[in-house]
N, C-alpha and C positions, 0 to 999 in steps of 0.2 A: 267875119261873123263868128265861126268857130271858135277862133283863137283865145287858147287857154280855158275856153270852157271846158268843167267835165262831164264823166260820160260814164257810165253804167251801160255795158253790153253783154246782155246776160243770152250765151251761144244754147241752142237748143238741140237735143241729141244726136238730130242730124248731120252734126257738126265735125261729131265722136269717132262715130259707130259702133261696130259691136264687139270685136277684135286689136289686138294690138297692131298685126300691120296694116287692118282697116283704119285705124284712129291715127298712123301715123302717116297715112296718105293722104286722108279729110282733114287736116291739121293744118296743112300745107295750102288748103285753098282757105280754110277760116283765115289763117294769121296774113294774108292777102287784104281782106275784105279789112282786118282789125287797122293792119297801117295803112291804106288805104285812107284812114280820120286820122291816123296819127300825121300824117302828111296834113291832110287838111288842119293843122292845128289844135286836133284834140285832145285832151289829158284822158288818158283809157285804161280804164279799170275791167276786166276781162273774169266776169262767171262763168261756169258750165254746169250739165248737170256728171251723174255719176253711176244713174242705172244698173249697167251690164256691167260696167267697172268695179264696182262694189259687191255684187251679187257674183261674180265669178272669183273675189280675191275671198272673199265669205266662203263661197261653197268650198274653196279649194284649202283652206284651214279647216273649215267641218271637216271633210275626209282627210285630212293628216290626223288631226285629231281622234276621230274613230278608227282609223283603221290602223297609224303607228305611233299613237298614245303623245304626240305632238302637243305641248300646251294648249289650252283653248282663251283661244283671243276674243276679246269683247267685241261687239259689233262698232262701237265708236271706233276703234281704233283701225278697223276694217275702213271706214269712212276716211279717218288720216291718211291715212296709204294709199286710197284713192288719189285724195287731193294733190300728195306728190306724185302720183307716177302719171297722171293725167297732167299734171301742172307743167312736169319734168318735158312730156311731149310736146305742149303748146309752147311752152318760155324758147324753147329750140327752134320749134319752124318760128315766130314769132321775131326770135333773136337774126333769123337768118332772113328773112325777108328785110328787116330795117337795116340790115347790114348791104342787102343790093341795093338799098332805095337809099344810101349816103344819109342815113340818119343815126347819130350818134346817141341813140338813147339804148338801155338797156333792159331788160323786161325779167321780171323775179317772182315766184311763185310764192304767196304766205300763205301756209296753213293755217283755215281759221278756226275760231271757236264762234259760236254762236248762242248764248244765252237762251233758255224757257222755262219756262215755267213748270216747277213740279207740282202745280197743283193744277196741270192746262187739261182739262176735260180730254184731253183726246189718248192721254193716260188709261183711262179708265177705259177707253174703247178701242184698241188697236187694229188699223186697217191697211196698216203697210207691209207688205208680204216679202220677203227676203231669205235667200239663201235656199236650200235645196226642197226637191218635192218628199213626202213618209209617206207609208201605211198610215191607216189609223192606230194599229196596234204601237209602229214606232212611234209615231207624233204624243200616243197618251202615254209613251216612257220618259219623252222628253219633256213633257209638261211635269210625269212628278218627277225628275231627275234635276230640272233645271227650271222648273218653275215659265216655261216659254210657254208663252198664248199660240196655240197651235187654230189656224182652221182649214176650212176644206176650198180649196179653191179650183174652179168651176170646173169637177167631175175629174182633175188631172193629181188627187192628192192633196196633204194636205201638207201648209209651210208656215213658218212661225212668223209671228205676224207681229211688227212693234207701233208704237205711237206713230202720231206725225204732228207733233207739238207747231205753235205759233212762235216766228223768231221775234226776238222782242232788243234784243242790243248786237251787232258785234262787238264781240269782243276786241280785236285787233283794228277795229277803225283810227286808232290814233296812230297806228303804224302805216296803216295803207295810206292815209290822208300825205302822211310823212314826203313817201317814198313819190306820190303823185306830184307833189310840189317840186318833188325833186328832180323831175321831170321825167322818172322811171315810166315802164308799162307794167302794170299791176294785174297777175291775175289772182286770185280770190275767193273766198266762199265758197267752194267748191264742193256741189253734189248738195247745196244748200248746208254747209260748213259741218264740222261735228257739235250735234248737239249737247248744250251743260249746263248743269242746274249750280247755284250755288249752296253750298250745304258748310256751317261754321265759317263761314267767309273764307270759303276754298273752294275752286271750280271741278266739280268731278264730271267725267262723260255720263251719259244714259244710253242705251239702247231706243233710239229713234230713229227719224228720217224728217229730214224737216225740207217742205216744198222747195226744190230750190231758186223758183220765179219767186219766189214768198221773201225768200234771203237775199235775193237780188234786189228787190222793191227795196227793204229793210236797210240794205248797204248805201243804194241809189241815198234813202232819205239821211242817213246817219254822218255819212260825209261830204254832204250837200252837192249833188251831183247835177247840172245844169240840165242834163237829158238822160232819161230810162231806153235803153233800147233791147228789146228782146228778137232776136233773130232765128226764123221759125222755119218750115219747110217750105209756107207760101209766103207771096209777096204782100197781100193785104188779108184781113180777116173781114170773112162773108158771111154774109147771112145765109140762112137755105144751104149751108155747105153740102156737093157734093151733090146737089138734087137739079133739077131741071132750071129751079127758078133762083141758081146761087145769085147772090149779087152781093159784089166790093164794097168795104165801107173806107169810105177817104180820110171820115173823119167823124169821130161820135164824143159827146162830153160824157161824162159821169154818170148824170139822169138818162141820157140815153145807151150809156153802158147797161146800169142794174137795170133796164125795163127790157133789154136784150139776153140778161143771164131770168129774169124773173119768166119769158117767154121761151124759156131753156133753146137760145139759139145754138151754145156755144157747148161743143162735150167734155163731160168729166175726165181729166186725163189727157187734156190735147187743148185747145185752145181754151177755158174756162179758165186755169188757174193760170196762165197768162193777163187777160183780160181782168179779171180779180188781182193778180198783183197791179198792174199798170193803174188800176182803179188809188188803190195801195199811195204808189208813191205820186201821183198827181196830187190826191188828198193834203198829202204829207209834206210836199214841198212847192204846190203851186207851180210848177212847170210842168212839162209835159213828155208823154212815154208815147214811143212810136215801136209797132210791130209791123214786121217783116221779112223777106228771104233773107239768106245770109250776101248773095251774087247784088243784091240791092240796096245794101245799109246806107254807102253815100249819097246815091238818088234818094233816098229815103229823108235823110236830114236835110234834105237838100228841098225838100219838101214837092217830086216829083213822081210820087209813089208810097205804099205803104200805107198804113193805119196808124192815125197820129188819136191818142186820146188828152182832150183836153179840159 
């Protein structure tokens, strides 16, 4: 049934952590769970995100920076280095579990680009916060020194704050597409890729953040990916989370998706922009995105558990 289908499995922080030798611990159970479908015959293209990754490689050039006159590095390219050093951790455990499991394939990290839109409304209102906490007095130095949208975030200081544009192409999808036929394992997009506008028909970065369940939808639909799967802290997503009266959903279409985010089941930040991407690439490709644990993705496809949207 699986065989040679692909597969979009987009790892959810959890996955990470928040630390280097935290993330190269929890690496070691995700790349478990990944060939786990590579066994079952799946072609597996591997997201994450990039949170603490990016904000700690960011803070930690800010202070080179100001305190021993260090170049100062764009926030995109904070975002690239990410994607290898995070890439560099997974392709390893990843490489080394299919190496016990007598599978001859090999697993390669591509750094991606990510296409948007320099005219995407969300330019104009930046709500993604990054990199270290100011005063007021620093934060209005750095807005006129460097033109950064500084605000006050909740009572702790205030930190510069970029877009969170919509992804609209990968860019390296002909590459990844490539490397999947080839029967590599692919991870990707990472941290929801580095954001790029096209300017004179040449790709320059922006200072962004682009959702990265958003970029994994966006991937899922671009190199036709047979199943979305986002793997999350729970096993299904519930209604009523977290309250007396939570209860499991097995299975919701579309219409019963938005009449779920319209009755604000699902929170900003945590399952919503899950739910909204999976919405995303069902739309897009007419097959169907399952959420769930990470210890449950094969029962999951397997169609014994998890939240299948259809």
């Amino acid at each position: 049934m699986s065989k040679g289908k692909k597969i979009v499995i987009a790892l959810g922080g959890n996955a990470l952590g928040n630390t280097p030798e935290e993330q190269l611990r929890l690496v070691k159970k995700a790349a478990k769970s990944i060939v786990s479908l590579v066994k079952e015959g799946y072609q597996v293209v591997v997201t994450h995100g990039n949170g603490p990754q990016v904000g700690m490689i960011n803070m930690a050039l800010e202070y080179s920076h100001e305190e021993i006159s260090t170049p100062e590095v764009p926030f995109a390219e904070c975002g690239a280095m990410s994607q290898g050093y995070i890439g560099y951790h997974l392709q390893q455990a990843i490489q080394q579990e299919l190496f016990k499991n007598d599978i001859a394939k090999s697993c390669i990290t591509v750094v991606t680009q990510v296409l948007v839109n320099y005219k995407d409304k969300a330019f104009l209102n930046p709500t993604k916060p990054i990199g270290n906490f100011y005063s007021k007095e620093e934060a209005m130095k750095l807005y006129k020194e460097n033109g950064w949208v500084m605000k006050e975030d909740a009572g702790r200081g205030y930190r510069r704050v970029v877009a969170s544009p919509k992804p609209l192409k990968i860019i390296e999808k002909g590459v990844i597409k490539d490397l999947l036929n080839k029967g590599h394992v692919v991870i990707a997009g990472g941290g929801g890729g580095v954001p790029v506008i096209r300017k004179w028909n040449q790709l320059r970065g922006v200072d962004a953040v682009i959702d990265k369940d958003k970029t994994s939808a966006r991937l899922a639909i671009d190199i036709k990916a047979d199943v979305f799967l986002i793997l999350t802290a729970v096993e299904q997503v519930c209604l009523g989370f977290n309250t007396d009266h939570e209860k499991p959903i097995a299975e919701m279409t579309i219409e019963e998706a938005n009449e779920y985010i319209a009755r604000k089941e699902f929170k900003e930040g945590s399952m919503l922009p899950k739910v909204e991407a999976c919405i995303e690439y069902v739309k897009g490709s007419k097959n169907v995105a399952v959420i769930t644990s990470l210890d449950k993705a094969l029962k999951a496809l397997q169609g014994k558990t998890g939240t299948w949207i259809v």
